[in-house]
C-alpha positions in Angstrom: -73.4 58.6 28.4 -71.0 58.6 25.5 -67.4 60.0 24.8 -67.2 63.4 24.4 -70.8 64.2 25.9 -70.6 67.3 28.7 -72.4 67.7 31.0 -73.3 70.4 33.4 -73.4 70.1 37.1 -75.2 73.0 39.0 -73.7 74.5 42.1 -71.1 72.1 42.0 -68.3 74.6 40.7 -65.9 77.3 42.5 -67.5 79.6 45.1 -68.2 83.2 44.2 -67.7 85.5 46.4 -69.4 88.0 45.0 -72.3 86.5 44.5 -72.1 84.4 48.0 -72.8 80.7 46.1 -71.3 77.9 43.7 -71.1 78.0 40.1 -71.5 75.3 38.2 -69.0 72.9 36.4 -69.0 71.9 33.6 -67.6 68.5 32.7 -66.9 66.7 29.3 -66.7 63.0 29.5 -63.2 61.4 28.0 -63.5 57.1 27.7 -60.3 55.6 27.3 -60.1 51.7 26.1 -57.2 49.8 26.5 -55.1 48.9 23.2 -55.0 45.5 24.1 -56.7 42.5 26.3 -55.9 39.6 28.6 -57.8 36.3 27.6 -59.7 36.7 30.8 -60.3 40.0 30.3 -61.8 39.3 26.8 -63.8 36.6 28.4 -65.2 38.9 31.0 -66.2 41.4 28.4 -67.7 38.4 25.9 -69.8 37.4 28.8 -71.2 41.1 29.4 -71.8 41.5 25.8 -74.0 38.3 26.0 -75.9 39.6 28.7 -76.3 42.7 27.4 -77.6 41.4 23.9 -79.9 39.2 26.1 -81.7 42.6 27.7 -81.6 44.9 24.8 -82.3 42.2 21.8 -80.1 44.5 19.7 -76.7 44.6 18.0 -73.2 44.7 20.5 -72.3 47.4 22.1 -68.8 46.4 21.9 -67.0 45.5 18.5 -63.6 43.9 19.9 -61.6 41.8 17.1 
């Protein structure tokens, strides 16, 4: 799942009462990143990219300066 995908979730919406059931709602995902990093925090996401490299044997999923 990536920014900006939507998704559609069935019967999860507002009840109609005209038709006696839920609608379904729609949803369109938003990722914010912070603007900047603690060291730790940097570390922590250093050591996820690792791992991550590690299972997928390709490029990083995160580009961080």
């Amino acid at each position: 799942m990536q920014h900006g995908d939507k998704l559609r979730l069935r019967g999860r919406g507002i009840f109609s009462s005209e038709r006696g059931l839920k609608g379904d709602q729609y949803v369109e995902v938003r990722v914010v990143l912070p603007r900047t990093l603690t060291q730790r925090q940097r570390e922590l996401l250093e050591e996820f990219d690792q791992d991550e490299r590690k299972k997928l044997s390709s490029k990083s999923w995160w580009k961080g300066s």
